[in-house]
MARZA-987337 format. One record per residue (C-alpha): x, y, z. Coordinates in nm, 4 decimals. Layout:
BEGIN
+----------+----------+----------+
:     east :    north :       up :
+----------+----------+----------+
:        X :        Y :        Z :
...
+----------+----------+----------+
***
This chain:
BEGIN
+----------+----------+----------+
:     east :    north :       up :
+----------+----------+----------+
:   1.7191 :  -7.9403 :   7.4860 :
:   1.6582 :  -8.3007 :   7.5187 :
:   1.6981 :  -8.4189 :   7.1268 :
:   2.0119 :  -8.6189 :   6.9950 :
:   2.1742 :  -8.4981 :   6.6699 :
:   1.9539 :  -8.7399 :   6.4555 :
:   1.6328 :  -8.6034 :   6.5390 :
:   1.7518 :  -8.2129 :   6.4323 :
:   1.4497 :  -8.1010 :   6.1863 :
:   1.7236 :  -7.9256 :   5.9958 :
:   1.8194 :  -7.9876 :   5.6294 :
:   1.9811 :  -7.9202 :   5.3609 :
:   2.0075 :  -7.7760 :   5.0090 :
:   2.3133 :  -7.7712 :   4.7671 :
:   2.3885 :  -7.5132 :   4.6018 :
:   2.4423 :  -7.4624 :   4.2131 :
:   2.5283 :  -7.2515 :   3.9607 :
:   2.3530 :  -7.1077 :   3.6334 :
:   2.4402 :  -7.2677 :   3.3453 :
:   2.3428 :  -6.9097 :   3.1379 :
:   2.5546 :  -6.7077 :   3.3124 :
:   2.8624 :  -6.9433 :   3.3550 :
:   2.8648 :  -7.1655 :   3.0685 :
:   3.0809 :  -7.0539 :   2.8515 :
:   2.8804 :  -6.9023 :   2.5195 :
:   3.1173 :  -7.1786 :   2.3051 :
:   2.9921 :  -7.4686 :   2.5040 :
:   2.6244 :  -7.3312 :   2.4980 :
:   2.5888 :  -7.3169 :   2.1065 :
:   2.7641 :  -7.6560 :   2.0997 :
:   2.4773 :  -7.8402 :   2.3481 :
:   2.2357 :  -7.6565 :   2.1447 :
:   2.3510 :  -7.7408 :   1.8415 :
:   2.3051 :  -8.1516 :   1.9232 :
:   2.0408 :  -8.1154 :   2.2290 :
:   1.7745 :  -7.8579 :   2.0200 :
:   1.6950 :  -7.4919 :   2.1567 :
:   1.4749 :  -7.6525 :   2.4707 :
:   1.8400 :  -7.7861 :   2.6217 :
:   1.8374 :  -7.4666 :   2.8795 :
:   1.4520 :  -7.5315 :   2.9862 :
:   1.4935 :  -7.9374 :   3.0493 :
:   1.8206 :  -7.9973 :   3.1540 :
:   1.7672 :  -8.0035 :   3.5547 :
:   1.4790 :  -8.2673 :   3.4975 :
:   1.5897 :  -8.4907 :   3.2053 :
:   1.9307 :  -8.6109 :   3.1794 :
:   1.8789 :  -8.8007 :   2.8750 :
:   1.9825 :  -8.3880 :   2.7239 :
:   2.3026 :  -8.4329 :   2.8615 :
:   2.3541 :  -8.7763 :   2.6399 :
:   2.3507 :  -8.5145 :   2.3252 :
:   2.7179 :  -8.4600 :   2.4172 :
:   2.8115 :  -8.8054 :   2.2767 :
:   2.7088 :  -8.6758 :   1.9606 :
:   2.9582 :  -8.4158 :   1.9809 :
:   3.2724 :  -8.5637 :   1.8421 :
:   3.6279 :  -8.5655 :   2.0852 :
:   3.7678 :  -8.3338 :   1.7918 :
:   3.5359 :  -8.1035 :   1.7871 :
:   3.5204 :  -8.1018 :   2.2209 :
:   3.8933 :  -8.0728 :   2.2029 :
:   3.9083 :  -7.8109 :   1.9824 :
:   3.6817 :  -7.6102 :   2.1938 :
:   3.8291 :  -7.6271 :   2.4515 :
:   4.1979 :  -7.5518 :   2.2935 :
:   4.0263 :  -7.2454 :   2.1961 :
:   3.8813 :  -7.1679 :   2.5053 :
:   4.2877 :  -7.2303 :   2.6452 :
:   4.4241 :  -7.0089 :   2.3758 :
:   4.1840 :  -6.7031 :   2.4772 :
:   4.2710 :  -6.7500 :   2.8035 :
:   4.6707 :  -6.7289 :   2.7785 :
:   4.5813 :  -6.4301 :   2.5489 :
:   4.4095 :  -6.2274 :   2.8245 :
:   4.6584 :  -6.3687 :   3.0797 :
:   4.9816 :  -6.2204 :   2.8923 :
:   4.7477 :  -5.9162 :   2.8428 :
:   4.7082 :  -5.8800 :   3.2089 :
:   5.0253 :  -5.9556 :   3.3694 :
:   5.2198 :  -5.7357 :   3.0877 :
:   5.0242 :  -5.4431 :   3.2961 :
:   5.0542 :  -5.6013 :   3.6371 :
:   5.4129 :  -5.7396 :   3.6998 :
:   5.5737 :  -5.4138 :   3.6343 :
:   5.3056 :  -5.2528 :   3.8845 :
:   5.4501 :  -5.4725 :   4.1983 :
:   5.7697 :  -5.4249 :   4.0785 :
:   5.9069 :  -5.7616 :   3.9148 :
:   6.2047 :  -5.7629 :   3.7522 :
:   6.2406 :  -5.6937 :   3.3859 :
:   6.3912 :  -6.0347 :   3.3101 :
:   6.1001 :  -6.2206 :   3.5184 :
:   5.8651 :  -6.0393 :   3.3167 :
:   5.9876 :  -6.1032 :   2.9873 :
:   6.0963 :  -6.5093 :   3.0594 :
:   5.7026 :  -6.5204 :   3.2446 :
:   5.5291 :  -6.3908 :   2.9331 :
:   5.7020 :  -6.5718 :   2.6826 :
:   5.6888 :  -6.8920 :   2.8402 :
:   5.3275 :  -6.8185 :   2.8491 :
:   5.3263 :  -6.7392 :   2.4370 :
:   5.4985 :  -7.0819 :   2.3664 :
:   5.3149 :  -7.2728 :   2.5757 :
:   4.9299 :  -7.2294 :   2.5841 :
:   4.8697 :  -7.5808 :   2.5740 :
:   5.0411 :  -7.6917 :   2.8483 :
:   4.8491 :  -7.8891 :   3.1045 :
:   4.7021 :  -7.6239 :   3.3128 :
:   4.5380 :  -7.6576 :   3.6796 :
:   4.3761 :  -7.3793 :   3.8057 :
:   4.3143 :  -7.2549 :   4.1179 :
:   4.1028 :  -6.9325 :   4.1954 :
:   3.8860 :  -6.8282 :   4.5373 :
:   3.8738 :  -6.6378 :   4.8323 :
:   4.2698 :  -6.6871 :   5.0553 :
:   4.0704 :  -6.8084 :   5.3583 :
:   4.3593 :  -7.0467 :   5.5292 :
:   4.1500 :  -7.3461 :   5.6067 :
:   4.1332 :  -7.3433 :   5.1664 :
:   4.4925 :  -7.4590 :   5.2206 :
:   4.6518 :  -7.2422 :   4.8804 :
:   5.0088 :  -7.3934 :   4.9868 :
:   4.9857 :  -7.7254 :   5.0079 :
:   5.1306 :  -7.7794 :   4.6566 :
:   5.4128 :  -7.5627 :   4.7766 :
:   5.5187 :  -7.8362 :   5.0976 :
:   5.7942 :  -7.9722 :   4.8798 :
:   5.9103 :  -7.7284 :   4.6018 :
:   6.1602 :  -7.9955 :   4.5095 :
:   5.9051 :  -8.1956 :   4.4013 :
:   5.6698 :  -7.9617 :   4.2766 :
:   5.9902 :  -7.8647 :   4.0434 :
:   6.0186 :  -8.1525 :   3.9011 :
:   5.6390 :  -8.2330 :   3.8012 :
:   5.5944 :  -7.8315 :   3.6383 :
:   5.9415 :  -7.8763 :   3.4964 :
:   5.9029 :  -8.2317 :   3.3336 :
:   6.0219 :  -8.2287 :   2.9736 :
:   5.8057 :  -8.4057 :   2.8049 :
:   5.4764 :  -8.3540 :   3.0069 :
:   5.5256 :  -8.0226 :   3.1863 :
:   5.2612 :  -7.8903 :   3.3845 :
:   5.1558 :  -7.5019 :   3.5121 :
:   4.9593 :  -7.3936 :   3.7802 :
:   4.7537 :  -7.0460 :   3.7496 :
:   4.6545 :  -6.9091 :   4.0678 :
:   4.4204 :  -6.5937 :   4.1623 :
:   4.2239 :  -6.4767 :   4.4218 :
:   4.2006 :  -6.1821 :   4.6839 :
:   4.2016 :  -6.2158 :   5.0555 :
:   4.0012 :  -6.0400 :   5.2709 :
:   4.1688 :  -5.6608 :   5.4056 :
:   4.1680 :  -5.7863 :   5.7873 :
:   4.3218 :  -6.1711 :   5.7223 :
:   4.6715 :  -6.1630 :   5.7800 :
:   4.7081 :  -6.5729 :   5.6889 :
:   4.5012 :  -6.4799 :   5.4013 :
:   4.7543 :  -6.2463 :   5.2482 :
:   5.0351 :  -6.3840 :   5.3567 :
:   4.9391 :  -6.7196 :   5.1480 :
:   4.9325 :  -6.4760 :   4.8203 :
:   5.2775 :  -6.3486 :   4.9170 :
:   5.4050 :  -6.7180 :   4.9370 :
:   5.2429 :  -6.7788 :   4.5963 :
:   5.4718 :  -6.4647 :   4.4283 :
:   5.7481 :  -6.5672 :   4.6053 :
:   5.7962 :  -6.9101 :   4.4837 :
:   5.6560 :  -6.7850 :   4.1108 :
:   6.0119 :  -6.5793 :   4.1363 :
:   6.2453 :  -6.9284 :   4.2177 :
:   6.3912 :  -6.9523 :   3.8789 :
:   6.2299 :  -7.2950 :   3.8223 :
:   5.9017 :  -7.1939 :   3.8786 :
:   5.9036 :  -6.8876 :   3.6477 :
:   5.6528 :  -6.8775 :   3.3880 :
:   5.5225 :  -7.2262 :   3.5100 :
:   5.3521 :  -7.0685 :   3.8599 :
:   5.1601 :  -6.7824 :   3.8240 :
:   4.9791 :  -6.5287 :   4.0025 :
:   4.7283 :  -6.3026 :   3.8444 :
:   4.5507 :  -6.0192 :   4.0248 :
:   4.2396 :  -5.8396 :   4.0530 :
:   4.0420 :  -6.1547 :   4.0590 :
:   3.7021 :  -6.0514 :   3.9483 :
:   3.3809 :  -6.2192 :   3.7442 :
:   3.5499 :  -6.1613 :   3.4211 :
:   3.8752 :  -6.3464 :   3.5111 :
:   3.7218 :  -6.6131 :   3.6653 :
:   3.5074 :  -6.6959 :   3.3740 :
:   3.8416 :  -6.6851 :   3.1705 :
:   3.9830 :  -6.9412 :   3.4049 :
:   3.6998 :  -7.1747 :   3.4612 :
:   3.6717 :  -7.2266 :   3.0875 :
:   4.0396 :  -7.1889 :   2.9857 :
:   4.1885 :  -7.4267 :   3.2471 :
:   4.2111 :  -7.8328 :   3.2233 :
:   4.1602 :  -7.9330 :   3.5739 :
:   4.0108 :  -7.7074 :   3.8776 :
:   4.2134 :  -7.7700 :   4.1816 :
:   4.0548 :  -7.7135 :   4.5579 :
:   4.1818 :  -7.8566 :   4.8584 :
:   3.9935 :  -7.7282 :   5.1925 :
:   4.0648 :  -7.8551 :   5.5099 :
:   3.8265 :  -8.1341 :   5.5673 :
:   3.5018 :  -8.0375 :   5.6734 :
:   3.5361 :  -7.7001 :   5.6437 :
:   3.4158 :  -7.6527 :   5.2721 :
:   3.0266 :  -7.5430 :   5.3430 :
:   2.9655 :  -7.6251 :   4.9514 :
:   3.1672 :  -7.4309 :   4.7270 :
:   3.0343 :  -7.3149 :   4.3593 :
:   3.3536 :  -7.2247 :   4.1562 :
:   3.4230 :  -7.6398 :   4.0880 :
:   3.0676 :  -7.6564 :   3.9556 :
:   3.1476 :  -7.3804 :   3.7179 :
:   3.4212 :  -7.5455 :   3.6387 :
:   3.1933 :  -7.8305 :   3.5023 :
:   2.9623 :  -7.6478 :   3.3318 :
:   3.2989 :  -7.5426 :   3.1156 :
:   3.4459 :  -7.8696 :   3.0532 :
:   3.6743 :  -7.8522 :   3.3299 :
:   3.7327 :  -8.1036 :   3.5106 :
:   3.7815 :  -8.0981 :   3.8981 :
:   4.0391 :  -8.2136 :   4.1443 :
:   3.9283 :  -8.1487 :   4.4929 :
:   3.9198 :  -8.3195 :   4.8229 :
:   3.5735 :  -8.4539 :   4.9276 :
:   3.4212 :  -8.1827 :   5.1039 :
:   3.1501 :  -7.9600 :   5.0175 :
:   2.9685 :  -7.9842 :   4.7000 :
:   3.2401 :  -8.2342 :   4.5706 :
:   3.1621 :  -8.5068 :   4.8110 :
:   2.8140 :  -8.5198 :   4.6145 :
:   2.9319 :  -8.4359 :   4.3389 :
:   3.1872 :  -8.6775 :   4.2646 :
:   3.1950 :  -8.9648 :   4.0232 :
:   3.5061 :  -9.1958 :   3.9041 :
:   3.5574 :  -9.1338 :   3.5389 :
:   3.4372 :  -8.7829 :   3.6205 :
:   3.7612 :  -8.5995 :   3.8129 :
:   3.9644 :  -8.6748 :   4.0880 :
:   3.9341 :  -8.6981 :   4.4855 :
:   4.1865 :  -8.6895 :   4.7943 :
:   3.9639 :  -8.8735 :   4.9942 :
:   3.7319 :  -8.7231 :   5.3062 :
:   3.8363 :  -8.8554 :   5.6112 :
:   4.1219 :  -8.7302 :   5.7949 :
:   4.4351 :  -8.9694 :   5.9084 :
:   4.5944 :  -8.7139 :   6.1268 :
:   4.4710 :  -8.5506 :   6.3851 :
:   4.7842 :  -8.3172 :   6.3632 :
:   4.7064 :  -8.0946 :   6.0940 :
:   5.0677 :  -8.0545 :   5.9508 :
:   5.0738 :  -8.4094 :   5.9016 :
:   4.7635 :  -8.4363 :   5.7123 :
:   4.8498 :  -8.1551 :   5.5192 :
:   5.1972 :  -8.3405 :   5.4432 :
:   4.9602 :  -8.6453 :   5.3494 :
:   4.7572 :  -8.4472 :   5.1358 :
:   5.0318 :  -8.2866 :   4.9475 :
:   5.2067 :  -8.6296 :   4.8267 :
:   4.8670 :  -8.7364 :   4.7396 :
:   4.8283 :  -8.4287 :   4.5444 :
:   5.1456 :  -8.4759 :   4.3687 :
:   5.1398 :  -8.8884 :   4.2878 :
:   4.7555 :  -8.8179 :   4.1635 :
:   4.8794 :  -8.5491 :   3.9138 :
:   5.1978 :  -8.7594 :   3.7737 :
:   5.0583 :  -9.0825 :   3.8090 :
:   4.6632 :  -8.9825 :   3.6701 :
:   4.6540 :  -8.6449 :   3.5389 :
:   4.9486 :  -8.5921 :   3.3722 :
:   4.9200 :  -8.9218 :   3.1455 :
:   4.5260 :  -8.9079 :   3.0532 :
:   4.5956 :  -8.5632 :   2.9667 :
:   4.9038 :  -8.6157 :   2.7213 :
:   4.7887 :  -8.9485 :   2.6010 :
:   4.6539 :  -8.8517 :   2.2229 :
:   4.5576 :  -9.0051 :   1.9121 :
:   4.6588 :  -9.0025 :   1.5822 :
:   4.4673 :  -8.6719 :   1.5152 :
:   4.6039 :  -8.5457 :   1.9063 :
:   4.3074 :  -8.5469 :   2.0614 :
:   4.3414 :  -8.7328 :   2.4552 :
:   4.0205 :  -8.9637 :   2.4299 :
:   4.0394 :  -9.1045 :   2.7959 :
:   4.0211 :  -8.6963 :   2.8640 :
:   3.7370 :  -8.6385 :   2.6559 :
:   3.5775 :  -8.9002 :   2.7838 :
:   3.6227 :  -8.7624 :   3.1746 :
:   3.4622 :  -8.4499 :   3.0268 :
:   3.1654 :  -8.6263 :   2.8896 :
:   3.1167 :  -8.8299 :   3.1945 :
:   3.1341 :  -8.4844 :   3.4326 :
:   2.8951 :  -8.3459 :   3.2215 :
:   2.6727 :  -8.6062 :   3.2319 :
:   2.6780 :  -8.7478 :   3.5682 :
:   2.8032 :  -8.4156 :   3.7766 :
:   2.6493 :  -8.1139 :   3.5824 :
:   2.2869 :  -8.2094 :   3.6017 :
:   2.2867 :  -8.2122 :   3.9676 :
:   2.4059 :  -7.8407 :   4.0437 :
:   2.1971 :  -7.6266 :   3.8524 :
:   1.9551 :  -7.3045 :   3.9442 :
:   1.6295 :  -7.4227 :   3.8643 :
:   1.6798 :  -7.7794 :   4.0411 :
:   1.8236 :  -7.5795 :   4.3457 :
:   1.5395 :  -7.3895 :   4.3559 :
:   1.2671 :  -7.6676 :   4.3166 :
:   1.4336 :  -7.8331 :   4.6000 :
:   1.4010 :  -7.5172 :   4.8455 :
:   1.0707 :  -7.5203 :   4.7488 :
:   0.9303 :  -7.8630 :   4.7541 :
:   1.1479 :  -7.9144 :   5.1051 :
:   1.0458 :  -7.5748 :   5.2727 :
:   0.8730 :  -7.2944 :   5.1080 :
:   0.5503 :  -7.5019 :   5.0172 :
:   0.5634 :  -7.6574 :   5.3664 :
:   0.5608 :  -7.2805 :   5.5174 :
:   0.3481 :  -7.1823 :   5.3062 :
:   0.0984 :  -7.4294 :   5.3797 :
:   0.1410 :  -7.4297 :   5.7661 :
:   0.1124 :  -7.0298 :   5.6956 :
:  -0.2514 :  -7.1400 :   5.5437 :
:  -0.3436 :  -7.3147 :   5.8304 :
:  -0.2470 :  -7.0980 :   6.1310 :
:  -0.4279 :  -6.8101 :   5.9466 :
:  -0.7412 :  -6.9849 :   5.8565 :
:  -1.0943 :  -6.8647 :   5.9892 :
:  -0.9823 :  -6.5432 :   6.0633 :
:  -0.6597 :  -6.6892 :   6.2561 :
:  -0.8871 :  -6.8310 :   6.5233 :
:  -0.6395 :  -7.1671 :   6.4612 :
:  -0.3166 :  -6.9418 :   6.5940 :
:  -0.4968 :  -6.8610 :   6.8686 :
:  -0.6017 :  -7.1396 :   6.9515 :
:  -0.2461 :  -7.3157 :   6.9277 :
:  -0.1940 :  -6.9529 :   7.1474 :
:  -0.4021 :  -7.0499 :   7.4344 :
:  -0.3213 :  -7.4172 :   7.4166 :
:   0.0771 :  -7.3538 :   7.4378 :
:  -0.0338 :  -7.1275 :   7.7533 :
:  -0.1974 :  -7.4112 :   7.8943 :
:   0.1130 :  -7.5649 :   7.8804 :
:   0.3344 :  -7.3757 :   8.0086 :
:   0.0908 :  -7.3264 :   8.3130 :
:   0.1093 :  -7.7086 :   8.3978 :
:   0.4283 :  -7.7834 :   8.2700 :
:   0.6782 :  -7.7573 :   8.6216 :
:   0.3545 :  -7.9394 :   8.8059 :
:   0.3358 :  -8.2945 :   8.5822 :
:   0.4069 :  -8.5492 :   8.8363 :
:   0.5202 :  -8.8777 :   8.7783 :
:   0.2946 :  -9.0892 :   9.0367 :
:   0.4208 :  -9.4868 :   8.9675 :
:   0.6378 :  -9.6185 :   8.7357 :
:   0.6336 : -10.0573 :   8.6926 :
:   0.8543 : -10.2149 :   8.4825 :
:   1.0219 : -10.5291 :   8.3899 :
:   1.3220 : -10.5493 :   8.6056 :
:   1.6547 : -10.7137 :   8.4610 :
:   1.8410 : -10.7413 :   8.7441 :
:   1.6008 : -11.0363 :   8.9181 :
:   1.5911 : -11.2011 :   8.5703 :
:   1.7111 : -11.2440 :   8.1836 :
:   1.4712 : -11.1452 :   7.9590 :
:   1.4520 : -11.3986 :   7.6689 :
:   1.4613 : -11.3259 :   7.3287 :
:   1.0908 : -11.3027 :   7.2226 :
:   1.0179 : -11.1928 :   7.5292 :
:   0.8369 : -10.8275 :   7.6019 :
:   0.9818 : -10.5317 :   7.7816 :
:   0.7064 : -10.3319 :   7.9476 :
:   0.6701 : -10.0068 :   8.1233 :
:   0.4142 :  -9.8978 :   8.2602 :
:   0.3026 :  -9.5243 :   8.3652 :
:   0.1056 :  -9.3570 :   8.6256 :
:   0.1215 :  -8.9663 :   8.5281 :
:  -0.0455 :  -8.6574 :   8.6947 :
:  -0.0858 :  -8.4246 :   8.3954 :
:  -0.2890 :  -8.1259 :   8.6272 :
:  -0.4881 :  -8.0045 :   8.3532 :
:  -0.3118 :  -8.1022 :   8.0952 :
:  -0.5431 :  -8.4072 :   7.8538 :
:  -0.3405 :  -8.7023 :   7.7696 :
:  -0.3095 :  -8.6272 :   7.3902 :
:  -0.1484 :  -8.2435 :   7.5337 :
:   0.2340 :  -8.4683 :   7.5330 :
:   0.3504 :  -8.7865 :   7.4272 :
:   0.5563 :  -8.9904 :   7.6291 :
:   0.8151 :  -9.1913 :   7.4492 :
:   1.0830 :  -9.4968 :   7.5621 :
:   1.4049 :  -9.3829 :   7.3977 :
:   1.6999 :  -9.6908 :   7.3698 :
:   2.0485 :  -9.5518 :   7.2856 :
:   2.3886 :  -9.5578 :   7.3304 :
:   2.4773 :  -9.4361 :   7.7441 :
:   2.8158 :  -9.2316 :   7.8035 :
:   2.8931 :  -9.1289 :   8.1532 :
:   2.5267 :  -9.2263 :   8.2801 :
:   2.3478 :  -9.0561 :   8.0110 :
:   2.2139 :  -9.1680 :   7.6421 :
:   2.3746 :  -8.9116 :   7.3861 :
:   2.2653 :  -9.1327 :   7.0905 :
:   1.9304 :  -9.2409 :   6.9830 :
:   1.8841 :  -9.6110 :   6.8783 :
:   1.5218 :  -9.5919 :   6.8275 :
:   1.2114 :  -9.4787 :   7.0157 :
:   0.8871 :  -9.6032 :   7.0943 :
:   0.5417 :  -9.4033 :   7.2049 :
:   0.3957 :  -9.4936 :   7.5138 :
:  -0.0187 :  -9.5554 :   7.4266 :
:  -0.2792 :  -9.4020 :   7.6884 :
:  -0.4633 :  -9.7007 :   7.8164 :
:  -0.7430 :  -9.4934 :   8.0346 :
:  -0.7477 :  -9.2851 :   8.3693 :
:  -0.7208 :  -9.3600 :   8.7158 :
:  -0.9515 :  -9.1459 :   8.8838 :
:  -0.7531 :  -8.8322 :   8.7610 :
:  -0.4478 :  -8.9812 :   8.6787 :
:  -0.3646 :  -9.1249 :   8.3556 :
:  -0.2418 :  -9.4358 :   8.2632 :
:   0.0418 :  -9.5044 :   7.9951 :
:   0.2126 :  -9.8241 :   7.8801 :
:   0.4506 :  -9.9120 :   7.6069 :
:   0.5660 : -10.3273 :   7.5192 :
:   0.8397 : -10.3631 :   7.2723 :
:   0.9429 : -10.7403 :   7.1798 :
:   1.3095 : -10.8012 :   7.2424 :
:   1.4407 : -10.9314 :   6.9114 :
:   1.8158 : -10.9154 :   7.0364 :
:   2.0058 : -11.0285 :   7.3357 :
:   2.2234 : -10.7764 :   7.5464 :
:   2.2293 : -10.4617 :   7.7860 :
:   1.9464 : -10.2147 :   7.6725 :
:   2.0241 :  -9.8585 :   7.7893 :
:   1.6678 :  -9.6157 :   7.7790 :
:   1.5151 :  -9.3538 :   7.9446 :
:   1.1728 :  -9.2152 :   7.9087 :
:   1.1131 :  -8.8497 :   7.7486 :
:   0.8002 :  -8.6180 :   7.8273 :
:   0.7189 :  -8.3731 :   7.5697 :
:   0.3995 :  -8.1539 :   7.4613 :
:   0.2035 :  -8.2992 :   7.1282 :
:  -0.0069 :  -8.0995 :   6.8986 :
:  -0.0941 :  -8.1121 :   6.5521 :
:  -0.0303 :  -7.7286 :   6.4513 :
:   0.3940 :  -7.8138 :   6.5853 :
:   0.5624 :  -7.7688 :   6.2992 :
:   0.7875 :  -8.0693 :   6.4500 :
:   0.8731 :  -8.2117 :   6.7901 :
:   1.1673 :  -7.9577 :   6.8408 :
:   0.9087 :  -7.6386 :   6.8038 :
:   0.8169 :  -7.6601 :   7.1597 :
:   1.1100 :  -7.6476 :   7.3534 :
:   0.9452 :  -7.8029 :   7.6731 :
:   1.1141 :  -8.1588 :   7.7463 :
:   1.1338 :  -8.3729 :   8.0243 :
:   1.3324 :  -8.6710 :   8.1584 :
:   1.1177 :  -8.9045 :   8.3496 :
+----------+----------+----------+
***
């Protein structure tokens, strides 16, 4: 259409999450109880309520959260007691499964819960299983991963990354430490977003469009492992999770998944695991506590309803709603107006004719620095008035004898008529040596255009 990527109109709004619905009632009383009962009304405006958690103390956080662990492997051995017998495990997988899961609620537990799209990569943990093994399995630090989700009825890949997941929860050295739990619905979510230490979520990059259950996560005490896509590559702050970092280095896709796996792995044994089992005398893990403090603080502000919703409508609705105004004002004798002028347009547009063009011309001389380019402009606009377009000198990048990236752009200025011609010029100082590339765009001006991509007219001159 004759714009470059940078000029797109289009933005953006993050999503978030309410707090009400998907913090956890445990966590609510406890920022109420240290923030005061106006917490929920100020907390998307005022961070300073999120500095009440430092008057929480790590034992009481800690204990909170073992609590909220402890409900959670209740409802889990609850569930899959039903379930495992329903697809048809065997007896002795069901009873090792469920009493690993009695002995051990407070294991280090990573969750990971969401729709089985494949680009949300559900086996990379699963590239080595010898590895994997050995980091679930560790004696002294052990770790289990708690998996749930549904794919949708007409993705094959979808289901078939479940199946994997059963599978290797059936390898004797996984039992009881992987686990798959069914029927994923609002209710078991909110049992895992609360109950779980650390929310894992590794999309392939940048195919995350924002993501919500990691800011859930948050609102829980959670904290998040994810690659830096979607809402997470806003989102995240050192101190406050951990990242696999955004860009790519493969271009082969089973490579970077391979990459991203032994990343995954070394960031779990070498930073997870030992923040999370490091404890004090009283066995609380203080470095842990203080990750969920600085989440809280620096992350969970930023994703919430109400500042969502203030942004949509301080960047768009009140915008529309105000060009709305104006287009229907004096009995909406300003639409038609913008009607008949738009007409007018497209009337003359084909029939512009560019008369004379004069410009400086680099290949007689070198233009010194300090020096002026010029261009000057002798247009045939039909009936057209000069302030019907604007005419601007565009400098970019060139590829294959065409600029596909804007540097910057300057308007050309009407400097009078020429019997019915008019007359356009534009100087711009030359500040830096080297090969300019420009060109010279043609496109219709009014004040009711939303912006300059509402009219789609554009021409090269």
């Amino acid at each position: 259409m004759g714009f470059f990527n940078s000029e797109l109109f289009i933005d953006y709004v993050t999503n978030a999450v309410h707090p009400k619905t998907w913090m956890c009632g445990d966590w609510q009383k406890a920022f109420l109880s240290v923030a005061g009962n106006e917490f929920f009304e100020h907390m998307h405006e005022n961070h300073d309520y999120w500095k009440f958690i430092d008057k929480l103390k790590p034992l009481s956080i800690w204990k909170l959260k073992t609590y909220q662990k402890h409900e959670l492997y209740d409802k889990l051995v609850e569930r899959l007691a039903k379930e495992m017998p329903q697809r048809q495990e065997l007896p002795n997988q069901i009873i090792h499964t469920l009493e690993e899961l009695n002995k051990t609620p407070e294991i280090l537990s990573i969750g990971f819960a969401r729709r089985f799209a494949t680009y949300k990569r559900a086996h990379l943990i699963f590239i080595d299983l010898k590895r994997l093994a050995s980091i679930v399995n560790n004696p002294q630090y052990p770790v289990r991963f708690i998996f749930s989700g549904k794919a949708h009825p007409s993705d094959k890949a979808g289901e078939d990354l479940i199946k994997r997941i059963i599978e290797v929860s059936r390898m004797p050295e996984f039992i009881g430490k992987i686990i798959f739990v069914e029927n994923y619905d609002t209710e078991l979510a909110k049992l895992l977003l609360k109950g779980v230490d650390v929310w894992l979520n590794t999309p392939t990059r940048p195919l995350e469009a924002s993501g919500t259950s990691g800011m859930k996560a948050v609102m829980n005490g959670t904290l998040n492992f994810s690659v830096l896509d979607g809402w997470w590559a806003e989102g995240y702050v050192p101190g406050g999770g951990w990242a696999l970092r955004q860009e790519n280095t493969y271009d082969d896709p089973n490579l970077q998944d391979q990459l991203d796996a032994e990343m995954i792995y070394s960031t779990i044994e070498d930073e997870i695991v030992p923040t999370f089992y490091e404890r004090d005398i009283e066995g609380v893990p203080q470095k842990w506590i203080e990750m969920i403090k600085n989440a809280y603080f620096h992350i969970a502000p930023h994703f919430i309803t109400k500042r969502m919703l203030l942004e949509y409508d301080n960047k768009f609705y009140k915008q529309l709603f105000e060009y709305y105004k104006t287009l229907s004002d004096n009995d909406y004798q300003n639409l038609f107006k913008f009607i008949s002028w738009k007409r007018k347009i497209y009337r003359n547009w084909d029939e512009i004719k560019l008369e004379n063009i004069e410009m400086f011309d680099s290949s007689k001389r070198h233009l010194p620095l300090g020096d002026k380019f010029y261009v000057k402009l002798l247009l045939d606009l039909k009936e057209l008035k000069p302030d019907d377009v604007i005419i601007e000198l565009i400098f970019g990048k060139k590829e294959e004898g065409r600029i596909v990236d804007i540097e910057f752009a300057k308007a050309f200025d009407f400097v009078g008529c020429e019997g019915s011609k008019s007359k356009y010029e534009c100087t711009i100082p030359m500040e830096q040596s080297g090969v300019y590339n420009f060109s010279i765009r043609l496109r219709p001006q009014h004040p009711l255009l939303a912006h300059k991509q509402d009219f789609y007219l554009v021409r090269w001159l």
